[in-house]
N, C-alpha and C positions, 0 to 999 in steps of 0.2 A: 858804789855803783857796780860792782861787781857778784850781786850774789844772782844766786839763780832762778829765783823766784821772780818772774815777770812782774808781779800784782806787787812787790815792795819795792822794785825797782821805777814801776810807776808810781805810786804813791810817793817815793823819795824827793822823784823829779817833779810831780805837782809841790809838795813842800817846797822845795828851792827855788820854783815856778814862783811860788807865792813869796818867799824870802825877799826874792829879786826885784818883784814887784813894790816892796815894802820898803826896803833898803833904800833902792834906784842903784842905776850905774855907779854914776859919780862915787858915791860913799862904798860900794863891790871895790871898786878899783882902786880907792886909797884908804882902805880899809886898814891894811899891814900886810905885809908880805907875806907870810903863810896864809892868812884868810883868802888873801887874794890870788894865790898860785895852787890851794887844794880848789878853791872855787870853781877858777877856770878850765883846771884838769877836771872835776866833775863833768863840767857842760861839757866839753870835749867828749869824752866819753857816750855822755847820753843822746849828743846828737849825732851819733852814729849806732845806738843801740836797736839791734834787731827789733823788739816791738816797737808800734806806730805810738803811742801811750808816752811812751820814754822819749823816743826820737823827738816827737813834735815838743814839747815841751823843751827838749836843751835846741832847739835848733831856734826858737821863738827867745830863748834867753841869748842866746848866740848872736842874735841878729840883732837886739838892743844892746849887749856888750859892743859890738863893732862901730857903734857910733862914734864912740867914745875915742879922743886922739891918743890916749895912751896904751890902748886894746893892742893893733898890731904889732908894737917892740916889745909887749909883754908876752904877747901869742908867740911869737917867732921864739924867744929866751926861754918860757916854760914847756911847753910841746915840743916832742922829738917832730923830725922832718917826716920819717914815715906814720907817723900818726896825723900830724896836720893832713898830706894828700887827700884823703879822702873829705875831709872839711873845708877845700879851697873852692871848691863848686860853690858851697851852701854860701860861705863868705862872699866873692865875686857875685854873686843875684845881690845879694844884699848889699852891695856899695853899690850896686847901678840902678 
C-alpha cells in the first residue's frame, strides 16, 4: 500500500475490498497471525490514504473489522500509538 501510483493503490484496496467481503471478518481475524496482522496493517494504511478511492475503501473494511470483539486488543498490539490517532475518529463513529 505504499507505492505511488494512485490507480494501483485503489485497485489494491478494491481487491481487499473484495477479499474481505468473501472471506468475512470472523475467518480475517483467525485466519493466522501474519495473515492477520499484514491485513490489518493494510487497512490502517488505506483508511488514511490521500485518495478518496483508497480511504473509502479501508475505512468501509475498518468499520466491519471493528465489530468483531477480538479487533480492539489486536489493533492496540499491532499498530503503533501514533499511527492509530488519526483512525480513532473513524473508529469512535463506528462503535456509536
Amino acid at each position: 500500500m505504499s507505492h505511488r501510483c494512485v490507480a494501483v493503490r485503489a485497485s489494491m484496496a478494491q481487491h481487499l475490498h473484495q477479499l474481505a467481503d468473501k472471506l468475512g471478518v470472523a475467518f480475517i481475524m483467525t485466519a493466522g497471525r501474519s495473515f492477520t496482522e499484514r491485513f490489518v496493517t493494510a487497512i490502517s494504511k488505506m483508511s488514511v490514504d490521500a485518495a478518496g478511492d483508497v480511504r473509502h475503501h479501508g475505512q468501509n473494511i475498518l468499520q466491519d473489522l471493528v465489530l468483531h470483539g477480538d479487533f480492539l486488543h489486536l489493533w492496540t498490539k499491532i499498530i503503533p500509538e501514533k499511527d492509530r490517532r488519526p483512525l480513532d475518529k473513524i473508529l469512535k463513529k463506528t462503535r456509536n
